[in-house]
N, C-alpha and C positions, 0 to 999 in steps of 0.2 A: 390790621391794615386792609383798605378797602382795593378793588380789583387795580383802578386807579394808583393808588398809591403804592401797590405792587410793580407796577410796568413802569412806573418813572423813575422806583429805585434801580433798574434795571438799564436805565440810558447813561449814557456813557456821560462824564461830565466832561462841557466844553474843552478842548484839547486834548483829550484823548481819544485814542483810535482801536477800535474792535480790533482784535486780530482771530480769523476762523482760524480755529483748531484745526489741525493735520495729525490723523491717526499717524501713531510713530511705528514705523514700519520695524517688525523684528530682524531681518536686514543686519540694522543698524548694530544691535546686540553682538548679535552672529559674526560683523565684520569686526568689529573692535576686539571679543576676543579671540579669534583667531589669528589678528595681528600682535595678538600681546604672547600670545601661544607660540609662535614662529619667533618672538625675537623681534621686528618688524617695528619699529617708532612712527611717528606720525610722519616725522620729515622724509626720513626714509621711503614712506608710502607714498608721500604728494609728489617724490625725487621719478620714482618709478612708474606711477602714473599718467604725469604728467600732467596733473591737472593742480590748480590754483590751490595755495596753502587756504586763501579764506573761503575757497567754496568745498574743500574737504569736511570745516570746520561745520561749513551749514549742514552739510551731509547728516556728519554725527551727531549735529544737535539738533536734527530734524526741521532744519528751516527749510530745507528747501525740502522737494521731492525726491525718495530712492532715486537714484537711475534706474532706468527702465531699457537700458540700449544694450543690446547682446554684448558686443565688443566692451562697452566698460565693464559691466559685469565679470566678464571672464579676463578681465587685467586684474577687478580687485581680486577674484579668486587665486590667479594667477601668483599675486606679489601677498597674500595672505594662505600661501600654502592649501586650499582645498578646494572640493567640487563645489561650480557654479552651482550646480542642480542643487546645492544647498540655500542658496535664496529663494522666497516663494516669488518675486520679480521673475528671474530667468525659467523658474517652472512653468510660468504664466505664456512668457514667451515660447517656449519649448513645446507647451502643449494645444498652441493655437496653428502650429505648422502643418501640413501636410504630412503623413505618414512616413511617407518616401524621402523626406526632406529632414526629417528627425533621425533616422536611420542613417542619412547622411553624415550630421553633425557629429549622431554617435560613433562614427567610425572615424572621422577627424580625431575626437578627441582622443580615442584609442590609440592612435598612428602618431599623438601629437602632434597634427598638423592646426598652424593657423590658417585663418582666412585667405591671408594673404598668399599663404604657399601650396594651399592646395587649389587655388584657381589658378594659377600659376603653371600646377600639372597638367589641369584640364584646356583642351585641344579647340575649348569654345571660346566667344566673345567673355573679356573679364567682367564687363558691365553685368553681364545675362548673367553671368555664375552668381556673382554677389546677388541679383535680384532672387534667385532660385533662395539661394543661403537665407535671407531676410523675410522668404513667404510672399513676397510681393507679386510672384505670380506661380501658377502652379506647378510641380513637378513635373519633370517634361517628359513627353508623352512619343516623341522619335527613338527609337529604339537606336539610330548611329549615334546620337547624343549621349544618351542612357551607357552605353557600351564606353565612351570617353570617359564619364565619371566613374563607371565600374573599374573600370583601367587603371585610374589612376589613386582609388581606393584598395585596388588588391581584392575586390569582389566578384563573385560569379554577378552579369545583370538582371538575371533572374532575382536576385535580392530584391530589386525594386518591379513592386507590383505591375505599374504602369510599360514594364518593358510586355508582360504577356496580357496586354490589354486586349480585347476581344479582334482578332482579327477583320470583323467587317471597321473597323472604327479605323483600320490602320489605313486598308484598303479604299478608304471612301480618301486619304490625303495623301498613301505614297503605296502602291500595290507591291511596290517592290519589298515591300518590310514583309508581306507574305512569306516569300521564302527565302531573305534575311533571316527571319528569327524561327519560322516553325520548318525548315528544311534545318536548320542546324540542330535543334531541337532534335526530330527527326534520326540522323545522325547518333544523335547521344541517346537516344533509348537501344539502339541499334546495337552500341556497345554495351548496355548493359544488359540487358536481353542475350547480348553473346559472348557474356562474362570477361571482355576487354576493361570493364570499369562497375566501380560500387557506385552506389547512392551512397545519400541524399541526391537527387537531382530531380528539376522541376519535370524533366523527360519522363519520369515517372507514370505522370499522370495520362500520356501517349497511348492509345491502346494498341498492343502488337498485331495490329489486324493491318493495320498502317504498315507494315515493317514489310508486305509482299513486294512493295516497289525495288526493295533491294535484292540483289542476286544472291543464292546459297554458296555460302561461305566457303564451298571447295572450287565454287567458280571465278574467286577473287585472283588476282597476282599476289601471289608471294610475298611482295615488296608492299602493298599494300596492307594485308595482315599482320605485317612486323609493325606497320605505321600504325594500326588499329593498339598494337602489343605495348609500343611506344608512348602513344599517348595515355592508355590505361595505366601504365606505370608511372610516369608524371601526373597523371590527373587534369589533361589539356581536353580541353572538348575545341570545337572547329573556328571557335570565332582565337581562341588564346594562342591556337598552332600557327594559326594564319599571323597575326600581329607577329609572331615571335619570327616566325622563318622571313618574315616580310612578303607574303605572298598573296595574290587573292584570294577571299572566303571562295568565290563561287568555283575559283579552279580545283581547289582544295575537295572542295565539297562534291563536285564531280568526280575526282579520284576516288573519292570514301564510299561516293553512291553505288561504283562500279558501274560508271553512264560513260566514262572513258578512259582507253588505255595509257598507261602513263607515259608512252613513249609521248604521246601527241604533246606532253606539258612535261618536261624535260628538265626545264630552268626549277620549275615551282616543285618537282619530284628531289631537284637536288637541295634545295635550300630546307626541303621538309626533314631530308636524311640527316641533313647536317645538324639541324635543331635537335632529330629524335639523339642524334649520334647514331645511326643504322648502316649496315652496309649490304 
């Protein structure tokens, strides 16, 4: 058969139509038996999903495309008993995120939290949360923001890198995150240097040459040192005491620096006893 005669057998005969091939995503494998693993019918699946019995059908028989959308993925996981992270779809997604935004999710899913109810925690716009969640814009870089999702993950915000982002970087959009984040900082090496608290802690890396601006430790109040005692027994460093007693960081942090006496903040001395339980 000549080249010709090759490439004609090759066209389609009048009324019929090409169809391009769709590599079949292994996916599809993976979700069927895990449904069949659990128990789990097809009706059942489309009942729980919520999505159409005929576009289930196309799923499995690869007519249409995997999904590709965070949220569906983790329903099929979800109602077929196992980790997302087992589709190479949601690895795809997962791993095109930001650092800081992965480390998110990972502690969602830890916690069990969906979407819906951990933006719900957090003290920001719900728009912005989900945009963060999606990668649609970068991990956020304000360390008051950073501290709300650390909050409401049950995380130190040192976890996420961008909370100890280079100080000129902070300084050039809010000066006040200077001693926001590295006076508290500060603070926590303070204690561990004077065996009020253990590491791991990002303060660590603080050098104690830093630590002259604080007074020697027989020159503290009393009541002050029990607060130092108190918080290394619970494991609170300055931003967690303050949240907890309801108090300001900077009042707080002034007591701890020993820059003023505590009679002068009275209210925030009593709300702190009460959290440590001190008298």
């Amino acid at each position: 058969m000549n080249t010709r005669a090759r490439s004609l057998s090759r066209m389609p005969v009048r009324g019929e139509t090409t169809v391009p091939t769709r590599p079949r995503s292994p996916s599809i494998d993976i979700l069927k038996r895990s449904l069949e693993l659990a128990g789990v019918n097809r009706k059942t699946f489309v009942k729980d999903t919520g999505l159409s019995y005929e576009y289930v059908s196309r799923i499995f028989n690869a007519k249409v495309k995997f999904p590709t959308v965070r949220e569906t993925l983790e329903r099929f996981a979800e109602v077929a008993q196992i980790d997302p992270m087992i589709f190479p779809e949601y690895q795809v997604l997962v791993s095109s995120l930001p650092e800081s935004t992965r480390k998110l999710w990972s502690r969602m899913q830890e916690l069990g939290l969906s979407r819906q109810e951990f933006a719900g925690r957090v003290d920001i716009s719900r728009t912005y949360m989900y945009e963060i969640l999606r990668g649609d814009v970068p991990f956020p870089r304000n360390p008051e923001v950073i501290e709300k999702i650390a909050q409401a993950l049950d995380l130190a915000p040192e976890t996420f890198a961008e909370y100890l982002a280079p100080v000129q970087d902070w300084a050039e959009r809010n000066p006040l995150a200077i001693e926001h984040v590295f006076m508290n900082l500060l603070v926590n090496k303070l204690m561990l240097v004077r065996g009020y608290a253990k590491g791991p802690s990002s303060a660590e890396k603080i050098s104690s040459e830093m630590l002259n601006i604080f007074p020697p430790e027989d020159r503290y109040e009393p009541i002050v040192l029990k607060i130092f005692q108190g918080m290394g027994k619970r494991n609170l460093d300055v931003r967690r005491l303050a949240l907890e007693s309801d108090v300001p960081e900077r009042d707080l942090r002034l007591i701890l620096m020993g820059q003023i006496q505590t009679e002068d903040l009275p209210e925030t001395l009593k709300k702190v006893k009460s959290t440590l339980k001190i008298k």
